[in-house]
MARDRENKOL-152369 format. One record per residue: x, y, z of N, C-alpha, C, O in turn; residue in one letter. Coordinates in steps of 0.1 Angstrom, whole numbers, padded with zeros to 4 digits, always signed. Layout:
XYZXYZXYZXYZA/...
This chain:
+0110-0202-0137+0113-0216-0141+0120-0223-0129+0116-0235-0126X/+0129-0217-0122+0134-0223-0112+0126-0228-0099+0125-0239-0094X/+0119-0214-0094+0103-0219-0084+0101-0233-0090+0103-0244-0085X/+0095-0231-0102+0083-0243-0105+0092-0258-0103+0088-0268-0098X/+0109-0256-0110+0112-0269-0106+0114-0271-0090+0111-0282-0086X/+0119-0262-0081+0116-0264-0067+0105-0268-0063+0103-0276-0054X/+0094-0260-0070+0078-0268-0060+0078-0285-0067+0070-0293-0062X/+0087-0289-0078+0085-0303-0076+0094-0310-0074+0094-0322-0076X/+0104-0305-0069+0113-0312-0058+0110-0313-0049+0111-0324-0044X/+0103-0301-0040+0092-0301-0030+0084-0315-0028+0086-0323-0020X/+0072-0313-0044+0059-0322-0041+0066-0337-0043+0059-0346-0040X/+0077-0339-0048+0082-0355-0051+0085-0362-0030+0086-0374-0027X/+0084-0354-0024+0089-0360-0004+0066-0357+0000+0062-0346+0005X/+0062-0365-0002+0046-0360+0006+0050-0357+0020+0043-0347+0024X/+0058-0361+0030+0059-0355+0042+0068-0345+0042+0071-0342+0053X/+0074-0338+0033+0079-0324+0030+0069-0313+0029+0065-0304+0037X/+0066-0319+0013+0052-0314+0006+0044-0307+0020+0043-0295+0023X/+0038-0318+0028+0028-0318+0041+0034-0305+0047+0028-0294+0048X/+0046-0308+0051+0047-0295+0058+0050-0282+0055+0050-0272+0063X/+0052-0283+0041+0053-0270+0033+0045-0261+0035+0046-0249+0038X/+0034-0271+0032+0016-0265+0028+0015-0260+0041+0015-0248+0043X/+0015-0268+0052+0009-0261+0065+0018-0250+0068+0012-0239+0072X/+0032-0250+0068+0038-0242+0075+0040-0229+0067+0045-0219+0071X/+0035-0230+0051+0028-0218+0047+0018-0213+0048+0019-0201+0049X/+0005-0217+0050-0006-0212+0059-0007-0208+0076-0011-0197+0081X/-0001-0218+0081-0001-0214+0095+0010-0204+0096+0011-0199+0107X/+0020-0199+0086+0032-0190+0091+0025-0179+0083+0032-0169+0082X/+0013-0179+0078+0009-0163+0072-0006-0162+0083-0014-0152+0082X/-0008-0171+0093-0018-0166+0097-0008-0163+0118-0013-0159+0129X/+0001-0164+0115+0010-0164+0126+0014-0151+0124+0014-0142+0133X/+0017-0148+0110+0026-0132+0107+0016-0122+0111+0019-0111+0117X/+0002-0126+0108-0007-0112+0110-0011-0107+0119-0016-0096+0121X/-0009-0124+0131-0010-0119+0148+0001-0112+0155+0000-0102+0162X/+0011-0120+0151+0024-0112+0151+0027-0099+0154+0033-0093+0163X/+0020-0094+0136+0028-0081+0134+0017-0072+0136+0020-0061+0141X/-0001-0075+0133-0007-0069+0139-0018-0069+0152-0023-0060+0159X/-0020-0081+0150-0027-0086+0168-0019-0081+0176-0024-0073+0183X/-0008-0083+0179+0001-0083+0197-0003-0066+0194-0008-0060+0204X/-0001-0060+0183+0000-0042+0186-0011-0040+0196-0009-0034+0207X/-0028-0046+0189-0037-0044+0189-0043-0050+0205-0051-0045+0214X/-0035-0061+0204-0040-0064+0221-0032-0058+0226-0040-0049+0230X/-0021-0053+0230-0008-0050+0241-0019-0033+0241-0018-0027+0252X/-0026-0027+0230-0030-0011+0226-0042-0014+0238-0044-0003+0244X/-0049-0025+0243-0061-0028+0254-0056-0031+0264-0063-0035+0273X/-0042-0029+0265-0040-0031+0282-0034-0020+0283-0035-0017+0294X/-0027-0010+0274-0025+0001+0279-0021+0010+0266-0011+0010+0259X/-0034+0018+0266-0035+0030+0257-0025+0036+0255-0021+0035+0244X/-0018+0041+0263-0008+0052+0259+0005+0044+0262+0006+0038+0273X/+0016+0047+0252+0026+0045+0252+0030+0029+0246+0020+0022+0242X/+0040+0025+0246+0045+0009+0243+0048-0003+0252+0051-0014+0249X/+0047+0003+0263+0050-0003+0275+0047-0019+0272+0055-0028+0271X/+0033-0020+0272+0030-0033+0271+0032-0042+0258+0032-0054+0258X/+0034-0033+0247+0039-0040+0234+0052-0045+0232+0056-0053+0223X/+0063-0037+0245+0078-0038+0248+0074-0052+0250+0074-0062+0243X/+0069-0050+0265+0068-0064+0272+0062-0078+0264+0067-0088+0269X/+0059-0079+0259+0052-0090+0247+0063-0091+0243+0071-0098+0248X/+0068-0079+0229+0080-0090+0222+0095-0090+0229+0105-0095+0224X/+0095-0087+0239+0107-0089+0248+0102-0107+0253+0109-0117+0252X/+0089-0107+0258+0087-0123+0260+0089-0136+0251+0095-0146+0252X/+0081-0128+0241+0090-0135+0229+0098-0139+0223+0099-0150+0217X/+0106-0128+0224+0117-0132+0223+0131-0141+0233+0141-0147+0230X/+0124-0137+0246+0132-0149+0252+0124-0162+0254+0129-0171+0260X/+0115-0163+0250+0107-0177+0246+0115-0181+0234+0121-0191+0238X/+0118-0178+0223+0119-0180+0213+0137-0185+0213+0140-0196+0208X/+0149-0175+0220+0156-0180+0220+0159-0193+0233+0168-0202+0232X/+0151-0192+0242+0150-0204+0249+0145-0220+0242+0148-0231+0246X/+0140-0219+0236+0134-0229+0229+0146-0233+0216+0150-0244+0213X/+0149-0222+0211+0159-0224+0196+0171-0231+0205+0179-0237+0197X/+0177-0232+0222+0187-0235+0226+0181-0249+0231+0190-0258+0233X/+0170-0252+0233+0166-0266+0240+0161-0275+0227+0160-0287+0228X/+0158-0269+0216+0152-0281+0208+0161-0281+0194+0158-0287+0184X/+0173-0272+0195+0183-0270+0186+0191-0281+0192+0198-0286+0183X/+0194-0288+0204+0197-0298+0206+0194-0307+0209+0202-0315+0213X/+0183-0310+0209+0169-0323+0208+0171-0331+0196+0168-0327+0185X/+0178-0346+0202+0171-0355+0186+0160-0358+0184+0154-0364+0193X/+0152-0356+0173+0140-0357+0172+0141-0371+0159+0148-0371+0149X/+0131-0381+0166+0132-0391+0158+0122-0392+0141+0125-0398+0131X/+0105-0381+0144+0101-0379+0132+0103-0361+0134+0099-0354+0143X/+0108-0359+0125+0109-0345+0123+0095-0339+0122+0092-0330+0130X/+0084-0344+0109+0074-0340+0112+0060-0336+0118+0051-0328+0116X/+0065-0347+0127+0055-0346+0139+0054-0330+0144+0046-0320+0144X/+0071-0334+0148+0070-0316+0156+0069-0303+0147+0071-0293+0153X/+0068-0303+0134+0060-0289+0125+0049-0290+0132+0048-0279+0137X/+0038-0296+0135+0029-0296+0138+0024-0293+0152+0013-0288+0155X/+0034-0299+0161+0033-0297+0180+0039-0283+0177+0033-0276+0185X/+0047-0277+0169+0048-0261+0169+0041-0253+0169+0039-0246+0179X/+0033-0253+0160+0021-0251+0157+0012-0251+0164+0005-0240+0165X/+0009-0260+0169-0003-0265+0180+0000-0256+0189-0008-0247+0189X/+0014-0253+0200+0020-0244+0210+0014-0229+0204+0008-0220+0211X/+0016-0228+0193+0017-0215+0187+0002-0208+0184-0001-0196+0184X/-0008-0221+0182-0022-0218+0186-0025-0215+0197-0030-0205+0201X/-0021-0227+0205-0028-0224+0219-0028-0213+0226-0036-0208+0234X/-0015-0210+0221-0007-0195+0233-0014-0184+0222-0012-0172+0226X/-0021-0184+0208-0031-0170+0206-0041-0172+0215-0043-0163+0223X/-0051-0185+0215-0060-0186+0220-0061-0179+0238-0070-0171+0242X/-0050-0185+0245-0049-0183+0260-0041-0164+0257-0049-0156+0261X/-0033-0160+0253-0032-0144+0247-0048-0137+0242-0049-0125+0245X/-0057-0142+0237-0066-0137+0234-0084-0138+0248-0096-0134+0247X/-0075-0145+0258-0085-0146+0268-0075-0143+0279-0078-0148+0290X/-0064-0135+0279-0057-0135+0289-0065-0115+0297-0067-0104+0291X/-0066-0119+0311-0067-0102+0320-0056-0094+0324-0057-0084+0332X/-0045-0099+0320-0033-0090+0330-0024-0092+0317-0025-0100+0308X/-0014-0081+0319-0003-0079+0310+0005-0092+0315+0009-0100+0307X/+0008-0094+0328+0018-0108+0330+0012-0121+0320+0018-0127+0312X/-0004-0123+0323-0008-0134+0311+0000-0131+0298+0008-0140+0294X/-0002-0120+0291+0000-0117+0282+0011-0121+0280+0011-0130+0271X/+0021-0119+0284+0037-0119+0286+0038-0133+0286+0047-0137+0279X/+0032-0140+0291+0034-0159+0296+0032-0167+0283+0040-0174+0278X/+0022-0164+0278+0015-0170+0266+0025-0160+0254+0032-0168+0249X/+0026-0153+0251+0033-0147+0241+0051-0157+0240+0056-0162+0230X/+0057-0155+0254+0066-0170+0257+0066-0184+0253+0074-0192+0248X/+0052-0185+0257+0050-0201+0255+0050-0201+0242+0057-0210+0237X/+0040-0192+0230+0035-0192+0219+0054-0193+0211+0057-0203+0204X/+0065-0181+0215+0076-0182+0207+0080-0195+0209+0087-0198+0200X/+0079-0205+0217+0087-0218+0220+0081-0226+0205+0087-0236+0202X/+0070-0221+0197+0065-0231+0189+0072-0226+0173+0069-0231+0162X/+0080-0218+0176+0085-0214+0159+0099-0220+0163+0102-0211+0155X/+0107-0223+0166+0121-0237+0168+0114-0250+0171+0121-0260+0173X/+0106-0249+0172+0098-0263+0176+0093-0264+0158+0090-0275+0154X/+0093-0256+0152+0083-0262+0139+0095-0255+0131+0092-0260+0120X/+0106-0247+0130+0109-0245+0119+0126-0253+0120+0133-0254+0110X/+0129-0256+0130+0139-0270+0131+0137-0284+0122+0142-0290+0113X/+0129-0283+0128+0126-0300+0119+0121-0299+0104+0122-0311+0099X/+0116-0291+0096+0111-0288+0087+0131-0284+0083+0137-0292+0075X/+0136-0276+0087+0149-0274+0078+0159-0290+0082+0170-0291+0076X/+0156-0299+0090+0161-0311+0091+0158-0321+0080+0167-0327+0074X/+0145-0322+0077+0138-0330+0067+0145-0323+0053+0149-0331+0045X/+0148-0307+0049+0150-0303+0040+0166-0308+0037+0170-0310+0025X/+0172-0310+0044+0187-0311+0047+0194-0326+0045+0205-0331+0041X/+0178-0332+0051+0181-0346+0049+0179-0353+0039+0184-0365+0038X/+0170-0344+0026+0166-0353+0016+0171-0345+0002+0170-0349-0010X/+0177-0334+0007+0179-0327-0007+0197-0318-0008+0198-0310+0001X/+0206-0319-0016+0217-0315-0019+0216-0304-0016+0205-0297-0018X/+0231-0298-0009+0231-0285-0009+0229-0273-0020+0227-0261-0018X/+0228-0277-0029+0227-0268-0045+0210-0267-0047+0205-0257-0051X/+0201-0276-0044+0188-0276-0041+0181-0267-0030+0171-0260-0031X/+0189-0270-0021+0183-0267-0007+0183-0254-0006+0174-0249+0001X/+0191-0246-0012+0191-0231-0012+0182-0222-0021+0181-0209-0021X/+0176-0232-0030+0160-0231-0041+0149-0232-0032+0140-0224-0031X/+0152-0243-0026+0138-0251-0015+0135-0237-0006+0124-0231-0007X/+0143-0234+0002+0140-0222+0011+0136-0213+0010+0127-0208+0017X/+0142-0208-0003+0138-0198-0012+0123-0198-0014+0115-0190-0011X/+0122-0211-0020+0106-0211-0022+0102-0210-0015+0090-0207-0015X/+0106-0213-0005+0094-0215+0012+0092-0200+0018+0082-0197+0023X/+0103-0192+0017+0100-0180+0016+0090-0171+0008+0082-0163+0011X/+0093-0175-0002+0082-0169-0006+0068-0176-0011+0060-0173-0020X/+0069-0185-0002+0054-0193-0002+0048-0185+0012+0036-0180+0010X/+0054-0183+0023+0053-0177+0036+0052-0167+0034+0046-0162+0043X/+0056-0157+0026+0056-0145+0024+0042-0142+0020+0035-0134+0026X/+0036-0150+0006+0027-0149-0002+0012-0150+0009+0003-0141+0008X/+0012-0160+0018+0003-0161+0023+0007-0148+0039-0003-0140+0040X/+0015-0147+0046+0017-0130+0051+0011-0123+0051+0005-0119+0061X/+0008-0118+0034+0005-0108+0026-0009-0113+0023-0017-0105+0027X/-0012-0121+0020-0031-0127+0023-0035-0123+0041-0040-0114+0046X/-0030-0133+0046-0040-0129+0062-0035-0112+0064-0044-0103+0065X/-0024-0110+0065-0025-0093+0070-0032-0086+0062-0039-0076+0067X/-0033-0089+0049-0045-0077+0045-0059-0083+0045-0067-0076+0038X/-0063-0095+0051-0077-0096+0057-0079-0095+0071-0089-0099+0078X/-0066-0088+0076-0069-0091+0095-0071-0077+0096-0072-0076+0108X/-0073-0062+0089-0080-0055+0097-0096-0053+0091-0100-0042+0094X/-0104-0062+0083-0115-0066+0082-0120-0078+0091-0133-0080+0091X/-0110-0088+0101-0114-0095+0107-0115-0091+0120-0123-0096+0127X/-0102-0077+0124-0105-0071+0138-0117-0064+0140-0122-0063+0151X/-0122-0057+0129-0130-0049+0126-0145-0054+0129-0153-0049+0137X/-0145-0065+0120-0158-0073+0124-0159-0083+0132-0170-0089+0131X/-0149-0088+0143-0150-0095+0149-0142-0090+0163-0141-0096+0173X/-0137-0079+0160-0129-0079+0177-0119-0083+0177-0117-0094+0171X/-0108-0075+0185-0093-0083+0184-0092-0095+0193-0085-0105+0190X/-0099-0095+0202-0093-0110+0209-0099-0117+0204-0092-0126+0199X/-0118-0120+0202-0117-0128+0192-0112-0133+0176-0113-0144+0172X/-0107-0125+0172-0101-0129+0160-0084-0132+0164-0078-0138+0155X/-0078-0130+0177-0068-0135+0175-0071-0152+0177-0063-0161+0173X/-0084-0154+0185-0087-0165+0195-0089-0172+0184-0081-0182+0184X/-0098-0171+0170-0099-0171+0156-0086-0178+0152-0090-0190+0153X/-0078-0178+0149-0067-0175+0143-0059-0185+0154-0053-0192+0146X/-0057-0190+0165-0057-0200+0174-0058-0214+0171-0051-0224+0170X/-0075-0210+0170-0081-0220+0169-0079-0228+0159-0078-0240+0159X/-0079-0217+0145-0075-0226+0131-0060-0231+0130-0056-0241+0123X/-0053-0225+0138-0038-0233+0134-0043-0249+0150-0036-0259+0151X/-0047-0248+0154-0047-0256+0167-0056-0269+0157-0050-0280+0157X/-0067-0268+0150-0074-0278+0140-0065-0277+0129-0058-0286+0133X/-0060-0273+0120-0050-0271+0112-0034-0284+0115-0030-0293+0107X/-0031-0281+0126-0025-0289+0134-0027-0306+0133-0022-0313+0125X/-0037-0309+0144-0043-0321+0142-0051-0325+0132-0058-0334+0133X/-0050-0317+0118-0056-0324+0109-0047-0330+0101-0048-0341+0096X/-0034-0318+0099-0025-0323+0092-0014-0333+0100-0004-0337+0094X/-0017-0335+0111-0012-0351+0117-0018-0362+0116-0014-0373+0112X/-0028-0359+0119-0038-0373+0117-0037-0374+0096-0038-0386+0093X/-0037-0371+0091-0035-0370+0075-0021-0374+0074-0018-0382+0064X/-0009-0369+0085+0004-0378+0081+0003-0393+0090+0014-0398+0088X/-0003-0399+0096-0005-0406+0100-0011-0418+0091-0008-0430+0096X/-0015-0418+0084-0026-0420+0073-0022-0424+0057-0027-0432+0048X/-0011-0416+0058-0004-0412+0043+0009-0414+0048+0013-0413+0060X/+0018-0417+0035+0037-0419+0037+0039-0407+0035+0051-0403+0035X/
């Protein structure tokens, strides 16, 4: 009962709504690169050991908190926009990770890629913050969690039928590409719509 009245507190903001939807699809097709692409590419630059899987989420992660310190203090005049330029970052850098020849590529783009989750998950909790009471907002999350969860749990268990049949870099490049059109569809649609 409680979900259902949050998803229509949700759907009552369309530029909430908007970014709900994307940043539950694009954050379950993010988790499966994440948690099983980087294994799977970092496992093609070097067979044995973790070495190269270190180095990825170590880039990552100082991509990630470099970014949460430069855009955690950025005024952003439409919050929405940038769910979407996160996103976009967060494509591009599978796409250039999935055509990258050297572990330093790998490492560069896995950086650039973390700069796009403070870039899209700032402004999405700004918009939430801005339009709904503290007693709400701790429903709203909730749901968004487990809207991001639900979809997680969809692409990871179709991503080792997609590595399978398509190859890991193409399918991470896959997976790029759809949040990078994903992206510009759902801007040009807030563009369009209030």
């Amino acid at each position: 009962m409680h979900l259902i009245e949050s998803y229509h507190w949700m759907r009552s903001d369309p530029a909430l709504f908007r970014g709900f939807v994307f940043k539950s699809v694009c954050g379950g097709i993010w988790g499966a690169v994440y948690l099983i692409g980087f294994a799977l590419l970092a496992h093609g630059f070097e067979s044995r050991g973790f070495g190269a899987y270190a180095w990825m989420t170590a880039s990552y992660g100082v991509g990630n908190i470099l970014s949460a310190l430069v855009f955690g203090n950025y005024e952003r005049r439409v919050s929405e926009v940038w769910i979407y330029a996160g996103f976009l970052l967060i494509g591009g850098s599978f796409i250039g990770m999935a055509y990258s020849d050297s572990l330093l590529e790998l490492c560069f783009f896995s950086a650039l890629g973390a700069a796009g989750g403070p870039m899209n998950d700032l402004p999405f909790l700004e918009m939430l913050q801005g339009r709904f009471s503290p007693e709400r907002l701790n429903r709203l999350i909730r749901l968004r969690m487990i809207s991001e969860t639900i979809f997680y749990l969809v692409f990871t268990l179709l991503s080792p039928f997609l590595f399978r049949s398509l190859g890991i870099a193409p399918s991470i490049a896959g997976a790029g590409y759809l949040c990078v059109v994903l992206s510009v569809v759902f801007y040009l649609r807030s563009r369009s719509l209030p």
